[in-house]
Steps between C-alpha positions, in 0.01 A plus 500: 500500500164282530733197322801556782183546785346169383747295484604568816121408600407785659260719421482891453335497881793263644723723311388867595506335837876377517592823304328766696209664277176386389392286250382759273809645479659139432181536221592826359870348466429240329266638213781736418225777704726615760891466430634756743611272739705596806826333510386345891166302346763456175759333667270299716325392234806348348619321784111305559524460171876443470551622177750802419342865471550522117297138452223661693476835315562279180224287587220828528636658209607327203327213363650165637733274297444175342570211784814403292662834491442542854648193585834624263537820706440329813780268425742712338454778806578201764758398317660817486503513866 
């Protein structure tokens, strides 16, 4: 979630801000600490971020992808569209 944060430019205070909690719990989030998310801070998470739900659970809890591979699932899932 720190990648999807950063590259938006904010960081985890400008986030906890927009989203409605504190930065600790943006923190806790994004070591993997605290996953138990409610679906409110979830959801508004992914739309400051705009990124789906499953990219942003992805992103905390599996290890990311190789740049290339990314770039192959984000293309094949637009194209399916």
């Amino acid at each position: 979630m720190a990648r999807l944060r950063k590259r938006r430019d904010y960081t985890q205070s400008d986030l906890s801000s927009l989203v409605g909690c504190t930065q600790q719990y943006i923190s806790a989030m994004e070591t993997g600490a605290d996953t138990d998310c409610s679906e409110r801070i979830a959801l508004e998470i992914c739309r400051r971020l705009d990124v789906d739900l499953e990219d942003l659970f992805r992103d905390v809890t599996a290890p990311s992808l190789p740049s290339n591979e990314r770039m192959e699932r984000t293309s094949t899932r637009r194209s399916a569209a």
